[in-house]
C-alpha positions in Angstrom: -2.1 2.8 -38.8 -2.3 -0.6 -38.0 1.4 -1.5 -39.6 2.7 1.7 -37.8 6.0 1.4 -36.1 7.7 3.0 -33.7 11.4 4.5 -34.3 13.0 3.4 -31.0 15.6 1.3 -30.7 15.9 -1.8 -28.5 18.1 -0.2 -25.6 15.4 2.6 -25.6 12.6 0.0 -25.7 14.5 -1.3 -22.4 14.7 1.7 -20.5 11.3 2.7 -21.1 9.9 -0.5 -20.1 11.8 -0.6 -16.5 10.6 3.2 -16.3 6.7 1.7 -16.9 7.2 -1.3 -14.6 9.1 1.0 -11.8 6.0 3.5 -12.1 4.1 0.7 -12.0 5.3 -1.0 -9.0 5.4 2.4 -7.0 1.3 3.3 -8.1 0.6 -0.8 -6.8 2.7 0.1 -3.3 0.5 3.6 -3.1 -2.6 1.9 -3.4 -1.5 -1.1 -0.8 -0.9 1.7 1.8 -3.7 3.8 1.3 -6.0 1.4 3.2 -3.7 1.3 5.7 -3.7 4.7 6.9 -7.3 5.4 7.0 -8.0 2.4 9.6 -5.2 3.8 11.9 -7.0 5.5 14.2 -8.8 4.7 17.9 -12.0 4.7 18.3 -11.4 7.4 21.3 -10.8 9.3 18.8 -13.4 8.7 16.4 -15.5 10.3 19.1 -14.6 13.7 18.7 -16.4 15.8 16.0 -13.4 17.9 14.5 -11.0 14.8 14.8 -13.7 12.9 13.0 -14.6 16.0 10.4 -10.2 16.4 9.9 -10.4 12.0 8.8 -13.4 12.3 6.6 -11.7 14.6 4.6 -8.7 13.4 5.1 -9.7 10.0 3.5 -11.9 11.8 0.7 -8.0 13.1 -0.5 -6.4 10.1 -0.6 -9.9 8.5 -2.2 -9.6 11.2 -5.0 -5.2 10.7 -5.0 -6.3 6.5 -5.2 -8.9 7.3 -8.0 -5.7 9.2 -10.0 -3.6 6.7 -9.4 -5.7 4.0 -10.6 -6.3 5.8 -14.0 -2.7 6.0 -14.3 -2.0 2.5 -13.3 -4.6 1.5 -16.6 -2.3 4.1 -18.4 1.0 2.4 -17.7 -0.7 -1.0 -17.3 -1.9 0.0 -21.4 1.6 1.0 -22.6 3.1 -2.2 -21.3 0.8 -4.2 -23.4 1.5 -2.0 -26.4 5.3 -2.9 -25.7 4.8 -6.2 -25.6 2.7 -6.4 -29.1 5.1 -4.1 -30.3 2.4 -1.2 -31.1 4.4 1.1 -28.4 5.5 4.2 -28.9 3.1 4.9 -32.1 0.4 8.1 -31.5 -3.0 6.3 -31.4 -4.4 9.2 -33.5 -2.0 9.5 -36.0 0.1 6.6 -36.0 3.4 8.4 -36.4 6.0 7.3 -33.8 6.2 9.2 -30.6 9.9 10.7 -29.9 11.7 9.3 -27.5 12.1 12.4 -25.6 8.4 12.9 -25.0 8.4 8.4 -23.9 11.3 9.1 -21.3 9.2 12.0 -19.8 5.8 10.3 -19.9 6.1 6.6 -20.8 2.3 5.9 -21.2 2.1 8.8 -23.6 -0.5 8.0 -26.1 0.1 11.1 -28.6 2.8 13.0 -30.0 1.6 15.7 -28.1 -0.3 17.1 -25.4 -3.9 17.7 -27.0 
């Protein structure tokens, strides 16, 4: 597996790669704001029970949506090293190439198929 190559051609390689950095860019900009909107509120309003009930589980969702975007960021963040090594686009398992259909849908796609 370790001479495995994948069947995609440069202009593919291309578009995949701004698709990664683009996915990317929008996961970094999610987590930037998420800190930002928990620290929002007054501390009037921290008083009240139910406001303060509705914010803890408010920020336990966007804790849970930030942990789910961080494990995707390593996902993305691991396919754009395997582009630039030039391992990309090979499943990990089976080192047959990935098609390019199943890369433009999920870039970071590790296997041939779902498993």
């Amino acid at each position: 597996m370790a001479n495995a190559q994948s069947k995609l051609t440069a202009d593919q390689l291309q578009l995949l790669k701004r698709k990664l950095e683009g996915e990317r860019k929008r996961i970094l900009g999610l987590l930037g704001d998420a800190g930002v909107m928990s620290a929002s509120a007054s501390a009037e309003e921290r008083s009240e029970f139910e406001e303060t009930a509705q914010r803890t589980a408010e920020e336990n969702d966007q804790l849970e949506i930030a942990e789910r975007e961080r494990a995707l960021l390593a996902e993305v963040e691991r396919a754009l090293e395997k582009l630039r090594s030039g391992n990309y686009g090979v499943d990990e398992g089976t080192g047959e190439s990935i098609p390019y259909e199943r890369l433009l849908a999920i870039p970071w796609a590790r296997r041939r198929v779902d498993e």
